[in-house]
N, C-alpha and C positions, 0 to 999 in steps of 0.2 A: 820564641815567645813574644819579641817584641811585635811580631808581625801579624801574626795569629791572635794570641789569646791578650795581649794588651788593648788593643782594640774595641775588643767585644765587653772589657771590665769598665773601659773609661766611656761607649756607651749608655750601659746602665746606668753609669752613676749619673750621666749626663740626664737620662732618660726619668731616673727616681723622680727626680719633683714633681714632671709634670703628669707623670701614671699619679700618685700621689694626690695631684691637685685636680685632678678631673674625676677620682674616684673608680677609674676602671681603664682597660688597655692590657698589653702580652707584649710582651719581649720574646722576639722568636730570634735562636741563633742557628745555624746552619756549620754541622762540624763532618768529618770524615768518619767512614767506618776505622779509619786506624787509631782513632780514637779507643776502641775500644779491641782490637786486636791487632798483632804485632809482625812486624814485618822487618826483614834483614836490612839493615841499613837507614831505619826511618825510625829512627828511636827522638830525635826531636822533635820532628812531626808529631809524632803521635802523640808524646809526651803535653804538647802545645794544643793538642785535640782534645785530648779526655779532659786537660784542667779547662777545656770549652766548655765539655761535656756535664763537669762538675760543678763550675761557676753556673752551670741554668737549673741544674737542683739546689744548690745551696740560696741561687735568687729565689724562686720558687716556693722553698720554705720561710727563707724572711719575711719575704713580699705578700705574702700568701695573708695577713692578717691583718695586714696596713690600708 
């Protein structure tokens, strides 16, 4: 988690002001297909992929009105 999806959350946040202040821009993240299916042995992976997966819809929808 800490390598993966930590990363990509303390971006955004880093990111919000100035998408924010300039009134337009995209956050594009870049995650794995095991994000989204599962595979013997890579259950943290993956687990650290989809919450990628999920943090760019949940931005998405916040962001989306701001």
């Amino acid at each position: 988690m800490s390598t993966n999806l930590e990363p990509s959350f303390q971006f955004s946040q880093l990111a919000y002001p100035l998408l924010k202040a300039s009134g337009k821009g995209n956050v594009v993240f870049i995650s794995s297909v095991l994000g989204m299916v599962s595979l013997q042995y890579s259950s943290a992976y993956s687990a650290a992929e989809g919450a990628i997966n999920q943090l760019t819809k949940n931005l998405a929808c916040q962001w989306a009105k701001r």
